[in-house]
PAVOVEX-459675 format. One record per residue (C-alpha): residue number from 1; residue in three letters; x, y, z. Coordinates in Angstrom, 3 decimals. Example, Ala and Ser with C-alpha at 12.3 -4.5 7.8 and 13.67 -1.06 7.14 Angstrom:
# PAVOVEX-459675
(1,'ala',(12.300,-4.500,7.800));
(2,'ser',(13.670,-1.060,7.140));
//
This chain:
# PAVOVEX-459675
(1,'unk',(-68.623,30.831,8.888));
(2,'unk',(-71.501,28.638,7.206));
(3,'unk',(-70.404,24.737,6.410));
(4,'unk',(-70.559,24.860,2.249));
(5,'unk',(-71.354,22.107,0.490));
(6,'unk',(-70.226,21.144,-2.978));
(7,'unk',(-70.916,18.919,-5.947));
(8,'unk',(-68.818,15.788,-5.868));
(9,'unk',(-68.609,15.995,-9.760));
(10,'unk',(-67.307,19.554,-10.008));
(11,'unk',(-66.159,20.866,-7.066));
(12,'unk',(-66.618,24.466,-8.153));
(13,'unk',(-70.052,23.842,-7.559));
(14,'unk',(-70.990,25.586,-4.069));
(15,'unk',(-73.636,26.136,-2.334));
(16,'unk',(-75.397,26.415,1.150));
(17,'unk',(-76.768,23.444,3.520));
(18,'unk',(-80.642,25.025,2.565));
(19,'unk',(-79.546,25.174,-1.404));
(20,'unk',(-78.597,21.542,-1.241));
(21,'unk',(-81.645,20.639,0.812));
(22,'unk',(-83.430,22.680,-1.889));
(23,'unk',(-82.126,21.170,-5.497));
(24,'unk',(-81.732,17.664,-3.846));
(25,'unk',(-79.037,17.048,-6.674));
(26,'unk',(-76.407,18.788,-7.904));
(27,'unk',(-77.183,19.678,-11.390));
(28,'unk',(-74.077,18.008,-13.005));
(29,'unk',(-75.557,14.620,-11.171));
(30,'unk',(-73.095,14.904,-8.572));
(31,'unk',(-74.442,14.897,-4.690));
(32,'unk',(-73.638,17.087,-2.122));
(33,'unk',(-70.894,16.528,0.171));
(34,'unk',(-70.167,19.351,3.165));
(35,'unk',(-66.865,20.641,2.059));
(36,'unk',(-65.509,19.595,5.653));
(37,'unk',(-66.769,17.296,8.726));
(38,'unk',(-67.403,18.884,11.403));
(39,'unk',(-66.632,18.160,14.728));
(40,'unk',(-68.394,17.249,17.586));
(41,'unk',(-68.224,19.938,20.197));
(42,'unk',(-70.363,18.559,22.687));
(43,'unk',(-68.936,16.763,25.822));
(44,'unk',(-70.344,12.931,25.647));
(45,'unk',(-71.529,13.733,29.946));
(46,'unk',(-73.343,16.564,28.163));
(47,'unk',(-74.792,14.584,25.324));
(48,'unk',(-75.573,11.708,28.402));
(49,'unk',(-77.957,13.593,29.315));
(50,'unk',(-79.952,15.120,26.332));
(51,'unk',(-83.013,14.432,25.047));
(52,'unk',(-83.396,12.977,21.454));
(53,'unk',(-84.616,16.378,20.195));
(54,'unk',(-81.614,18.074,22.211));
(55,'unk',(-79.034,15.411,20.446));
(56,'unk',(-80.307,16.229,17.517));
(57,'unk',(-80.276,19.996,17.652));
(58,'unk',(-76.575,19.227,18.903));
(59,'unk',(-75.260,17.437,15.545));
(60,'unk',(-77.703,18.658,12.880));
(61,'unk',(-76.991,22.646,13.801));
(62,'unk',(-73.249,21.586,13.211));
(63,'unk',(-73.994,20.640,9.691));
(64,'unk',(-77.138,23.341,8.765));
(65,'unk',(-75.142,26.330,9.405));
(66,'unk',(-77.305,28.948,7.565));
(67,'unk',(-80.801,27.787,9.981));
(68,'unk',(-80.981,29.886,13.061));
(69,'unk',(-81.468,28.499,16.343));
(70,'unk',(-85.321,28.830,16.275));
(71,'unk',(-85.506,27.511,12.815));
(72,'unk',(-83.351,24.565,13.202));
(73,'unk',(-84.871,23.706,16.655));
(74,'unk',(-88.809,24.509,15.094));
(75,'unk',(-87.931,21.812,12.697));
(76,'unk',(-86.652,19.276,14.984));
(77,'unk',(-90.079,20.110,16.849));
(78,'unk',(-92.243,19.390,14.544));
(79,'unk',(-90.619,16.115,13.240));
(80,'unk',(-89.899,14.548,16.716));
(81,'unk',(-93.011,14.157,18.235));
(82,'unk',(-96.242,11.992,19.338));
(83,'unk',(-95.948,10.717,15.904));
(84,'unk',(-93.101,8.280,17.153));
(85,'unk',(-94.521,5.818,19.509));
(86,'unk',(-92.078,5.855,22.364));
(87,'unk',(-90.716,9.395,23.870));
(88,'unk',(-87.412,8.111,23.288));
(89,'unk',(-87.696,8.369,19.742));
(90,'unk',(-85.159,5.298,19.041));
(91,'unk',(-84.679,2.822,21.976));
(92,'unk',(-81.919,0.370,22.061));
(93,'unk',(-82.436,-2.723,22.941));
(94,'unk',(-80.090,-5.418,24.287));
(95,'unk',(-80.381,-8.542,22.698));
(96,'unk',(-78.748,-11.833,21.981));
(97,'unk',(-74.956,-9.871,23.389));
(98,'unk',(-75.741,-6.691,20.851));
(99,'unk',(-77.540,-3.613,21.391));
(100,'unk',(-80.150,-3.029,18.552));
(101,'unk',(-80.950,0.584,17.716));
(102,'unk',(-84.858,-0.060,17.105));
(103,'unk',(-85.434,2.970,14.518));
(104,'unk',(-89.215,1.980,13.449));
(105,'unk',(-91.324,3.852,16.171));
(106,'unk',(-92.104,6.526,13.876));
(107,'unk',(-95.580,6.733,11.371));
(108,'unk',(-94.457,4.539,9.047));
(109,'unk',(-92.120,1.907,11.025));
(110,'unk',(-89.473,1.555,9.366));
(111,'unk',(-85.944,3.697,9.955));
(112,'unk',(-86.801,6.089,6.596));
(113,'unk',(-89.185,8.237,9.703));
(114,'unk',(-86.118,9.333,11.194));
(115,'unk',(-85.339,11.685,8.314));
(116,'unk',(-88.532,12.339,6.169));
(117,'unk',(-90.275,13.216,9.655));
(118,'unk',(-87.953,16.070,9.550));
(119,'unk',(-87.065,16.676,5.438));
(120,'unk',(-90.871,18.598,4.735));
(121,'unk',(-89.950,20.775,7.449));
(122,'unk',(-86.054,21.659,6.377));
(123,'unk',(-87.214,22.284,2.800));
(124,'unk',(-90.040,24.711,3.734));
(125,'unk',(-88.108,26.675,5.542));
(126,'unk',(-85.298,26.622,3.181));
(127,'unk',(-87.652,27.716,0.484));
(128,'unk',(-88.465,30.667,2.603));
(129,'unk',(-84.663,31.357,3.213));
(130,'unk',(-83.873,31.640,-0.895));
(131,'unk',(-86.936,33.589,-1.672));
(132,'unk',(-88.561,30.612,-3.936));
(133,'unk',(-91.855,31.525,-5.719));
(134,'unk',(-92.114,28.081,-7.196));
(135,'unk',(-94.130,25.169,-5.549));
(136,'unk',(-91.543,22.131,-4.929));
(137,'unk',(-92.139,18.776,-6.526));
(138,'unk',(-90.668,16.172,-4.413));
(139,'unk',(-89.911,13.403,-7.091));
(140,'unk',(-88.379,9.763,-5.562));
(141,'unk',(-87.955,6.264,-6.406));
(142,'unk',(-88.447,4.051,-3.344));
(143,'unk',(-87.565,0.177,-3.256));
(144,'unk',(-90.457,0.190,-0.157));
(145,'unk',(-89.921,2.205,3.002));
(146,'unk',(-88.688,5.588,1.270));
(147,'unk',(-91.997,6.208,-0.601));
(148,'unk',(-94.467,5.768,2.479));
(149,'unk',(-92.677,8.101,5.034));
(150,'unk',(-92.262,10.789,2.360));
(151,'unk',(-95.546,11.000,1.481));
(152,'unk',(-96.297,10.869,5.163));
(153,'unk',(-94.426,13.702,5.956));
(154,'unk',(-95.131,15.830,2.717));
(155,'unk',(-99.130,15.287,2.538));
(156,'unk',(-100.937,17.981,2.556));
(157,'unk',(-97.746,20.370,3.568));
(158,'unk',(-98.287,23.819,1.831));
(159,'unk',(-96.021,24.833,-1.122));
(160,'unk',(-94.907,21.051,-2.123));
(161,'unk',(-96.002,17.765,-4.160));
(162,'unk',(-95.091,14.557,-3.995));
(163,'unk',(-94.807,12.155,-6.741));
(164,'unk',(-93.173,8.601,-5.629));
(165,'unk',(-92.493,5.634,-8.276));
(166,'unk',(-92.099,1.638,-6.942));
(167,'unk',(-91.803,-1.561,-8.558));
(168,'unk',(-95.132,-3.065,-8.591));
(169,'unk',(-94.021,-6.907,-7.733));
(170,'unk',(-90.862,-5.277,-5.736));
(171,'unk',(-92.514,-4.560,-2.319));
(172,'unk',(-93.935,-6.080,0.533));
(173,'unk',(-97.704,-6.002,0.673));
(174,'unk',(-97.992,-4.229,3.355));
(175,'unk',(-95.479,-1.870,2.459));
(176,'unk',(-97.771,-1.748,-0.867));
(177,'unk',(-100.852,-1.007,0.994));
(178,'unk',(-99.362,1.985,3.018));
(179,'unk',(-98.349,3.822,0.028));
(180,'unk',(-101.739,3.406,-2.194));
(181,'unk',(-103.911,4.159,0.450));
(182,'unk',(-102.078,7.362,0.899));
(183,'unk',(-104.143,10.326,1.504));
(184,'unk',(-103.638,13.997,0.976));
(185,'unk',(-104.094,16.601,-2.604));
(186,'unk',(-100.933,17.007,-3.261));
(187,'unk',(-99.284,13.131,-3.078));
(188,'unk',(-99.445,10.605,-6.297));
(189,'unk',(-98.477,7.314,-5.900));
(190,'unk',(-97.213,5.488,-9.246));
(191,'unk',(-96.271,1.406,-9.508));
(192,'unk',(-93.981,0.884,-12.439));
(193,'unk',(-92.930,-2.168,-14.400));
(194,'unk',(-89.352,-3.001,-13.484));
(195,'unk',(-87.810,-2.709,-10.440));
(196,'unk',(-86.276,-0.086,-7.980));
(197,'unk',(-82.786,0.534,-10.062));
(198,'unk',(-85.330,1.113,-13.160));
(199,'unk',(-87.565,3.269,-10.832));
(200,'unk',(-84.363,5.263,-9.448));
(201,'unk',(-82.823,5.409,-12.770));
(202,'unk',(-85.900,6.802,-14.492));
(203,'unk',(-86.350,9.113,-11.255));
(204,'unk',(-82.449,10.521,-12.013));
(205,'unk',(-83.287,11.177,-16.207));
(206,'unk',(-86.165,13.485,-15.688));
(207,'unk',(-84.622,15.639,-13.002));
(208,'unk',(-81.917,15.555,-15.215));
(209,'unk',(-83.920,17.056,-18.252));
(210,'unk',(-82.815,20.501,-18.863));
(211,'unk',(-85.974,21.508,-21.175));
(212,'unk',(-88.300,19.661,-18.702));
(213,'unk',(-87.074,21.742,-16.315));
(214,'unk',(-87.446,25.315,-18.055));
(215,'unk',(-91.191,24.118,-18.646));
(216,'unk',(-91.347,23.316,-15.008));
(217,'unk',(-90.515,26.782,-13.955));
(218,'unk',(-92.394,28.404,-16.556));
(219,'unk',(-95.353,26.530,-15.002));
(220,'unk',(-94.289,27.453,-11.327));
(221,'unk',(-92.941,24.684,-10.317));
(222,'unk',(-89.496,23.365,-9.383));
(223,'unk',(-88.458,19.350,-8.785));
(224,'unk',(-86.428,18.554,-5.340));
(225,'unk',(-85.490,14.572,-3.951));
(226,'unk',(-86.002,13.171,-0.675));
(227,'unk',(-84.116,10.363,-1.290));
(228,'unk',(-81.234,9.152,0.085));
(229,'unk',(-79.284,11.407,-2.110));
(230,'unk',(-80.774,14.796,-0.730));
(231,'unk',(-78.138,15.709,2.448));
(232,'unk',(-81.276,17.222,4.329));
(233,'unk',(-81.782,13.107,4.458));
(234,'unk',(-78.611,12.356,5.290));
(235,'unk',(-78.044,14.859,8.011));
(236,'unk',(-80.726,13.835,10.803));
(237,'unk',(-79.584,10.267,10.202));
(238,'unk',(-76.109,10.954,11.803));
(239,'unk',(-77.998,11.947,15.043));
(240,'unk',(-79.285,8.474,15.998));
(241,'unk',(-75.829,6.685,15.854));
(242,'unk',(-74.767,9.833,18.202));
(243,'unk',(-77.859,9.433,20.432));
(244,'unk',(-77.474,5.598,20.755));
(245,'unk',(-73.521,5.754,21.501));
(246,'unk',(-74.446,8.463,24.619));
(247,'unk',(-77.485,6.344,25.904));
(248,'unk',(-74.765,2.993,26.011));
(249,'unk',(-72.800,5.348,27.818));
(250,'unk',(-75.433,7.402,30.260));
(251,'unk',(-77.078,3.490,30.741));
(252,'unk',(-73.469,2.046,31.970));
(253,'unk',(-72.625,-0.015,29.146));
(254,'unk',(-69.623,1.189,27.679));
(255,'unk',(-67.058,3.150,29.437));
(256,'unk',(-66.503,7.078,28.415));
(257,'unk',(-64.668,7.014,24.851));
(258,'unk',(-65.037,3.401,24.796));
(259,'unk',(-65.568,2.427,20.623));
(260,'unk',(-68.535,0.115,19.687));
(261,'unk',(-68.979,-1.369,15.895));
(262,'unk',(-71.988,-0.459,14.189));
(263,'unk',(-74.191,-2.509,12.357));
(264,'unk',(-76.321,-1.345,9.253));
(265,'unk',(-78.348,-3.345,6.872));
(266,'unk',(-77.363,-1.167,3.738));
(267,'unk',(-78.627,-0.853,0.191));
(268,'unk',(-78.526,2.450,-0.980));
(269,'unk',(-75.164,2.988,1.443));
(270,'unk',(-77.509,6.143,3.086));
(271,'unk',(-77.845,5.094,6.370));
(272,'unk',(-74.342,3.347,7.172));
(273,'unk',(-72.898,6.445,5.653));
(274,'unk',(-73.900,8.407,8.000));
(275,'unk',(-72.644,6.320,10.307));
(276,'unk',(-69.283,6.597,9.027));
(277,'unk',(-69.729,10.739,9.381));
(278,'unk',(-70.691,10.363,12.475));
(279,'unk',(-67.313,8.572,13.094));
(280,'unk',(-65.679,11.377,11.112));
(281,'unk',(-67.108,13.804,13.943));
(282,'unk',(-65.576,11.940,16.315));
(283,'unk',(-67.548,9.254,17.749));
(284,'unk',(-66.050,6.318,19.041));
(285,'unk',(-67.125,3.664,16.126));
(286,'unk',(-64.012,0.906,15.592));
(287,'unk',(-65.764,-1.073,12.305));
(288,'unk',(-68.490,-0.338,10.352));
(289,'unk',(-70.304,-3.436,9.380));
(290,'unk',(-72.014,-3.274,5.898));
(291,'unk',(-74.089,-6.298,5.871));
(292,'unk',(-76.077,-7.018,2.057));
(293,'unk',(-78.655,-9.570,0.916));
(294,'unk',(-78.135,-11.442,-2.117));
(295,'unk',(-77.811,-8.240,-3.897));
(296,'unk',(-74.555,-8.121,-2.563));
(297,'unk',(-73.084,-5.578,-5.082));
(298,'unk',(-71.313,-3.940,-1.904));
(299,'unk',(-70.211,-7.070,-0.401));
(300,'unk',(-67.907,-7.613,-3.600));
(301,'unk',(-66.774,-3.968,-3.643));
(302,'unk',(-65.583,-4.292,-0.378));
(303,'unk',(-63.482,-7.295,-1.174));
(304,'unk',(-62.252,-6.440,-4.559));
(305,'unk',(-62.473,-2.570,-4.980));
(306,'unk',(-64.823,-3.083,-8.226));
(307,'unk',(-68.202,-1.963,-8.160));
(308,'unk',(-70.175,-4.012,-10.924));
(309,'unk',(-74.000,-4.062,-11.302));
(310,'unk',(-73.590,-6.344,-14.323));
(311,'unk',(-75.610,-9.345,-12.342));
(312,'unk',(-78.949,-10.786,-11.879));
(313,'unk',(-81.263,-8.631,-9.612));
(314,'unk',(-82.603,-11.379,-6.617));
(315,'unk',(-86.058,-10.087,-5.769));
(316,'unk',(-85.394,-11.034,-1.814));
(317,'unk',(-87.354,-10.720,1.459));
(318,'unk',(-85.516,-7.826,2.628));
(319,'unk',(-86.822,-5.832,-0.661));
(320,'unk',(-85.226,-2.261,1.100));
(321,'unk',(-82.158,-3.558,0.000));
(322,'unk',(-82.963,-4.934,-3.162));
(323,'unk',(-80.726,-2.455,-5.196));
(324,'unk',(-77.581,-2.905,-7.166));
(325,'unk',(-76.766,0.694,-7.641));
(326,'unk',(-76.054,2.490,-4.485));
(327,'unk',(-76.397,6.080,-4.899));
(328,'unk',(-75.037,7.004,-1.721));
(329,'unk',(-71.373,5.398,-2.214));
(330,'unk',(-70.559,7.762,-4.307));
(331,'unk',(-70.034,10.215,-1.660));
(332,'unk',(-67.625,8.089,0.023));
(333,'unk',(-66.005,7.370,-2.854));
(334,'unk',(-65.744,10.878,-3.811));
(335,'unk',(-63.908,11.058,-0.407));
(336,'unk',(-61.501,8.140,-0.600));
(337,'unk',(-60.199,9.600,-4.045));
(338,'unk',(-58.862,12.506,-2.529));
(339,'unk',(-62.194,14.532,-3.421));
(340,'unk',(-61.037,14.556,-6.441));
(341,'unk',(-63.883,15.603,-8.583));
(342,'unk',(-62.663,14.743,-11.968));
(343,'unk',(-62.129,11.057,-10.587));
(344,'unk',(-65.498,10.617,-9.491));
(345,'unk',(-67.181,11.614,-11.951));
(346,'unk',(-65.172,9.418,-14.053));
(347,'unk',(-66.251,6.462,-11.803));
(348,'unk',(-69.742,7.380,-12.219));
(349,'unk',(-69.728,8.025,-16.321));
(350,'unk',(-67.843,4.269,-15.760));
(351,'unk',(-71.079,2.895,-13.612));
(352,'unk',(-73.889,4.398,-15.931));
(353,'unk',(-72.389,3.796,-19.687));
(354,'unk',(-70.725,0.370,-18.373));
(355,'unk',(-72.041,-0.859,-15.099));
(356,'unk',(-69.112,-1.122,-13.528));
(357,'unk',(-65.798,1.010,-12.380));
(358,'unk',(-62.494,-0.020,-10.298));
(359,'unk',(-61.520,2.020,-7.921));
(360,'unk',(-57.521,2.552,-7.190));
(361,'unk',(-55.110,0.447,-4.506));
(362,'unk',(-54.549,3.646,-2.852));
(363,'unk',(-58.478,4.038,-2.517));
(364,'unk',(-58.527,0.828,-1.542));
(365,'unk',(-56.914,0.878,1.540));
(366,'unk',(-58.902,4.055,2.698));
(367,'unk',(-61.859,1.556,2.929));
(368,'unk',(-60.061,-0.141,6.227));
(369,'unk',(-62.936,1.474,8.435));
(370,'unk',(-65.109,-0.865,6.557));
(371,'unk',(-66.143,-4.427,6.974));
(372,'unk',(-68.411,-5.804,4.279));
(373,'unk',(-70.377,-9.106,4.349));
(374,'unk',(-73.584,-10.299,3.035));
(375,'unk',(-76.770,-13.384,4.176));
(376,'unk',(-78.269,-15.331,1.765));
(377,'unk',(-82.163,-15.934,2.852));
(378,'unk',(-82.144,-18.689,4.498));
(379,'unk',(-79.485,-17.622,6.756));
(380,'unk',(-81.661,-14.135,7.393));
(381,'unk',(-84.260,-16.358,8.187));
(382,'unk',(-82.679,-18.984,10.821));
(383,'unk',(-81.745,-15.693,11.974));
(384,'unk',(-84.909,-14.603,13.101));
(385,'unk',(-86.229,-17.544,13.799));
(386,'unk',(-83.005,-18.582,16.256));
(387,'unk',(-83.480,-14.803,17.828));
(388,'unk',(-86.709,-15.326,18.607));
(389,'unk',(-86.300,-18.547,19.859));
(390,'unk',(-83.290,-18.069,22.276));
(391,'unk',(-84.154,-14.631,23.179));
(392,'unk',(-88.323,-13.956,22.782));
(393,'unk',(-86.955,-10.987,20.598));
(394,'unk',(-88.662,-10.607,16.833));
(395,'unk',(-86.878,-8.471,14.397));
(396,'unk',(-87.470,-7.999,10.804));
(397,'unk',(-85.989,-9.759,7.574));
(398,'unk',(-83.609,-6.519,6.891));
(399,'unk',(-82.258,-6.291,10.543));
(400,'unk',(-81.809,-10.134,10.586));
(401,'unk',(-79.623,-9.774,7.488));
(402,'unk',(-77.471,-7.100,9.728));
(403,'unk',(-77.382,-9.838,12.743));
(404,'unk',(-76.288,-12.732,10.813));
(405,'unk',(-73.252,-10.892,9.156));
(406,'unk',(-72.764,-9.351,12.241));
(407,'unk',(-72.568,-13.308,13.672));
(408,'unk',(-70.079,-13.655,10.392));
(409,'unk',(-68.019,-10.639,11.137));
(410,'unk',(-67.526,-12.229,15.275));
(411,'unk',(-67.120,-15.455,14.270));
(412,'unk',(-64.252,-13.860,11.034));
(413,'unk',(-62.674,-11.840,13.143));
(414,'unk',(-62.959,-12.717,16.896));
(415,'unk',(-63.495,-9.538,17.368));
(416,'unk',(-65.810,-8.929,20.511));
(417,'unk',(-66.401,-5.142,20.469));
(418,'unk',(-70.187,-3.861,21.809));
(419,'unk',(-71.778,-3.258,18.555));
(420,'unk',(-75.227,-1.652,17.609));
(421,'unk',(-77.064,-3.030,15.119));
(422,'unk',(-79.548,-0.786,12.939));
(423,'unk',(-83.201,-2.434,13.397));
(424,'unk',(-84.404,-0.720,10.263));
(425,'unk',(-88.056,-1.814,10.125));
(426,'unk',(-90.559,-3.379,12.250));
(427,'unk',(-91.158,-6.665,11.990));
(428,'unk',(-95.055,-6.270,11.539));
(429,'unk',(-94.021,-4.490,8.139));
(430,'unk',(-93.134,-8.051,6.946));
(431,'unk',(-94.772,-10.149,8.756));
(432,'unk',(-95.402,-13.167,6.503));
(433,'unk',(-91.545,-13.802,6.124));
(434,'unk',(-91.025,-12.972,9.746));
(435,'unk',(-93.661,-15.603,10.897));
(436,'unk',(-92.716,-18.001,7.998));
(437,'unk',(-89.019,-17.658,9.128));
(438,'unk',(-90.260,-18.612,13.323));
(439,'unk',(-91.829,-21.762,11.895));
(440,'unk',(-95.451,-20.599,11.681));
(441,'unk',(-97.651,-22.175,8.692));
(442,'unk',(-99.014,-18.481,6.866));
(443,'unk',(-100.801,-20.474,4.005));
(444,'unk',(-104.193,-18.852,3.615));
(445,'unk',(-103.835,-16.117,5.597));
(446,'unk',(-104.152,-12.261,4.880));
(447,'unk',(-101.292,-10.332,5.951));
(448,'unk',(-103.324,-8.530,8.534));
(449,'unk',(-104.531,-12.078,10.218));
(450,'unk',(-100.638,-12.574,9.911));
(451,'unk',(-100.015,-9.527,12.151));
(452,'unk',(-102.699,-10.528,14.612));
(453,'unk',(-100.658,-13.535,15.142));
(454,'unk',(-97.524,-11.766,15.004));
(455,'unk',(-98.793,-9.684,18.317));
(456,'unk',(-99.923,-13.034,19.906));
(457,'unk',(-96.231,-14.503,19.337));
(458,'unk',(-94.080,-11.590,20.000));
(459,'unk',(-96.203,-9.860,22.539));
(460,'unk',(-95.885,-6.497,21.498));
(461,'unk',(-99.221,-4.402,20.171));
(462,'unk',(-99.960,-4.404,16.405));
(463,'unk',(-98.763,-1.085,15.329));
(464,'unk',(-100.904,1.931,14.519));
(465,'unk',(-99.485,2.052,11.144));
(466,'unk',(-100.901,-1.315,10.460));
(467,'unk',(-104.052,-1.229,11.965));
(468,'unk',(-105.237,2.332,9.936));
(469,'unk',(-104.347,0.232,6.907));
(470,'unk',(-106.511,-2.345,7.501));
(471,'unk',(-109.636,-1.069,5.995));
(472,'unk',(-108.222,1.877,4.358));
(473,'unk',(-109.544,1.982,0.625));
(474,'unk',(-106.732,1.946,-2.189));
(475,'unk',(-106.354,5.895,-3.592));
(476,'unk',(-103.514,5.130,-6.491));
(477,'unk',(-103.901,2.697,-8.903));
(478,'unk',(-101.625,3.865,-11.483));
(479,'unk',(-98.959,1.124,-13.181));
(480,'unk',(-96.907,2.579,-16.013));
(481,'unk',(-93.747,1.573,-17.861));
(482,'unk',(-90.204,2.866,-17.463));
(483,'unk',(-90.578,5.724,-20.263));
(484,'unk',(-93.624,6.690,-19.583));
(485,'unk',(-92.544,7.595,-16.275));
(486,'unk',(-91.796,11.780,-17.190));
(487,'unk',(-95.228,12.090,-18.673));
(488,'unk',(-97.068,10.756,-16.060));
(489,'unk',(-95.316,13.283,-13.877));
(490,'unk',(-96.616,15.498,-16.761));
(491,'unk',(-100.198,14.590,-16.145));
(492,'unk',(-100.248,14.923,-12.547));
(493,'unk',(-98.652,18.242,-12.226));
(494,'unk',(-101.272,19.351,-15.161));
(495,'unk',(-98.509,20.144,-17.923));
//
């Protein structure tokens, strides 16, 4: 029997795990949920022993019921190779009494690799699967990492384009620099004058439009997401937390069935959610830890059930998680009511005419697998700075926001459970607040200079990623305002 997945707005809405991959978004706004979890079949001395590509064929054919073998395992292939700079794909690295989960060895460094390696190749083939004519317009917002590693994996793929929006002051410049010196025909890059909740909110009104749409097809083309939302995203992002728990085990650390916390730096709830469906499977996880930055929209929801984005937006040095609407919630939130359709979508009409919803005391107390906490900057920062002090270790300004809650949650709690932590980016991806946080005086100095130094201090090679940015010349130049973002799609596509 193939695993369905529905709408969480209307739950009459069904489809296959290639249709969802394929529309990105359900077209009553709702996101696709599987219609069940399923479970982990796989012994954990089996999984001790696999691969990263074998793990992953392991969970993801669990989920993608309607790829064959040789699809599902062509994909995995083609995403999971010498592009990631280590054969182990995502090493773990024990640090400080945690493990971190270093998930920046792919193209781009930063954790968004994991999926968007594999996304171009799930969507061609599901394309091919549903007989579609039209070429697919990948359309996404991206507060920084999102943008970079789907263009990276969509350039220049047959049968696709790629259109990505940022906030032009919202970004790290290096993170800037990898997306506008972007090559390939098919990619356009486009800054935009507000930040990522405009960008994402702008991104969600034209796929949205119903007559854009009809002009779209009529012109041969189709939109799909690979952001967070699209479950083709969400899917390969369960396999790490899988792959990390068996390596803790095959390395000794834990004992068999022994449960760890996990750790995740969250702002658009993606990654930590699939965390928590990876505990659904049946993976050992006791708490997951939901640390925010001074965004900490999630932080309050987890302590008083209300979700309000009614609040000053803090431009922060963890921009990833600068984002006070998390799209991804919603799927857990369509779970904790019950998935009860009409309920969510309630919540959500709530969020976008008022900013805000409450969720119920019975909802509330479905949450208890949850442990939310947030770090202002200067406590990310004495962070890294006391990590790489005591321990030689450098991490980045998003994973030190994870450690210190993760400090917070111990020192709460008492609680002295293993526990991964999600190192979401590298540290060279940021390195001015990195080496401004470890004391070092950065006035003056070009971020590149910056990472020179950064290799000096921390001892580890400047990455590729970096160094082909260097001198790469700027290909998008494109700033526009928050209407104007449709036509600009408009002119690109040649409508």
């Amino acid at each position: 029997m193939d695993l369905l997945y529905r709408s969480t707005r209307d739950s009459s809405v069904q489809v296959t795990a290639s249709q969802a991959i394929l529309k990105g978004l359900s077209a009553d706004g709702g996101l696709f949920v599987p219609v069940e979890i399923p479970a982990l079949d796989v012994s954990l001395d089996e999984l001790a022993k696999m691969s990263y590509q074998e793990t992953a064929y392991a969970v993801m054919s669990k989920f993608l019921t309607d790829f064959t073998e040789g699809e599902l395992k062509h994909c995995i292939d083609s995403a999971y190779d010498e592009k990631f700079d280590t054969p182990e794909i995502a090493p773990l690295v024990k640090a400080d009494g945690a493990y971190f989960l270093e998930l920046f060895h792919g193209s781009t460094i930063a954790f968004k690799d994991m999926a968007l390696s594999i996304l171009p190749h799930l969507m061609t083939v599901s394309a091919k699967k549903n007989q579609v004519k039209n070429e697919i317009v990948i359309l996404t917002a991206t507060s920084g990492d999102t943008g970079k590693a789907a263009m990276a994996g969509f350039a220049d793929v047959p049968g696709t384009r790629i259109v990505v929006f940022y906030p032009k002051n919202g970004v790290s410049p290096v993170q800037e620099k990898q997306m506008v010196t972007q090559k390939g025909k098919n990619v356009k890059v486009i800054g935009i004058h507000g930040n990522f909740d405009d960008a994402q909110s702008g991104v969600k009104a034209i796929f949205g439009d119903k007559d854009l749409a009809k002009e779209m097809d009529a012109a041969g083309f189709q939109f799909s997401s690979a952001n967070s939302i699209n479950i083709g995203r969400l899917v390969p992002q369960i396999v790490y937390y899988v792959y990390a728990y068996a390596k803790l085990y095959a390395n000794g650390e834990i004992e068999k069935n022994e449960k760890i916390n996990v750790v995740v730096p969250t702002g658009n709830f993606g990654n930590i959610l699939a965390a928590y469906y990876a505990k659904q499977m049946g993976l050992p996880i006791a708490k997951l830890i939901c640390a925010s930055n001074d965004n900490k929209v999630l932080y309050d929801f987890f302590q008083t059930g209300s979700y309000d984005r009614n609040r000053k937006f803090v431009l922060t040095t963890s921009p990833s998680m600068d984002i006070l609407i998390s799209s991804n919630l919603e799927r857990l939130i369509y779970r904790i009511a019950g998935h009860d359709d009409k309920a969510d979508a309630a919540f959500m009409k709530s969020l976008s005419e008022n900013g805000k919803y409450e969720i119920t005391p019975a909802m509330r107390e479905k949450l208890g697998d949850f442990y939310g906490n947030y770090a202002t900057e200067a406590e990310a920062a004495k962070t890294i700075h006391d990590l790489y002090d005591e321990n030689g270790y450098v991490i980045d300004t998003h994973t030190a926001v994870a450690d210190c809650v993760y400090k917070k949650y111990q020192a709460e709690t008492g609680d002295r459970t293993k526990s991964v932590i999600a190192s979401t980016a590298s540290p060279f991806k940021f390195t001015r607040s990195v080496l401004e946080a470890m004391g070092v005086d950065c006035e003056g100095k070009d971020d590149f200079a910056l990472a020179d130094e950064l290799s000096k201090l921390s001892d580890v090679a400047v990455p590729k990623a970096v160094e082909e940015i260097r001198t790469a010349p700027v290909l998008h130049d494109t700033v526009v305002e928050v209407p104007d973002m449709k036509a600009a799609v408009r002119t690109f596509l040649g409508m």
